[in-house]
C-alpha positions, 0 to 999 in steps of 0.5 A: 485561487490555485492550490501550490502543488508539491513535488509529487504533484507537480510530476503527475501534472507535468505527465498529464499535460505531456498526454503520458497519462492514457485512459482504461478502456473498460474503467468500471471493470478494471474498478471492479475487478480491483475492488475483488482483489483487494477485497480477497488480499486483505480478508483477515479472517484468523487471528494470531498471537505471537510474542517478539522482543520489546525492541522488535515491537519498538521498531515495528511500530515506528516503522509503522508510524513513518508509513502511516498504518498501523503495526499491526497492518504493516506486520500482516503485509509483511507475512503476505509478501513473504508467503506470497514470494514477494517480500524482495531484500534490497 
């Protein structure tokens, strides 16, 4: 029995068939590598407390809520791209 693919995954299996997809050449290297950086852009070891208007935390945590994470993960990765330079206005 074949699962039904969505949209997104019927793209990524139309590319893989159409050999656009290209193997890591040092694949356990490129994981580890990877797993550092994430592992140093997420360490969270300070704590801060901010006040902000109610309906400011309203929408953060529906925003939150429409990505999937939680307020307070959204409200850190939003201050790291800021400080980092890679918070862009649309």
């Amino acid at each position: 029995m074949k699962t039904k693919l969505d949209k997104y995954e019927k793209e990524i299996d139309s590319q893989i068939e159409k050999n656009e997809w290209k193997s890591v050449a040092n694949k356990k290297k490129l994981i580890s590598n990877l797993r550092l950086a994430a592992k140093s852009t997420m360490l969270k070891d300070k704590r801060m407390n901010i006040r902000i208007a109610g309906k400011d935390m309203e929408l953060l945590k529906t925003k939150a809520l429409e990505e999937g994470i939680p307020y307070q993960t959204l409200v850190s990765s939003v201050l790291h791209k800021f400080v980092t330079g890679k918070l862009v206005e649309k």
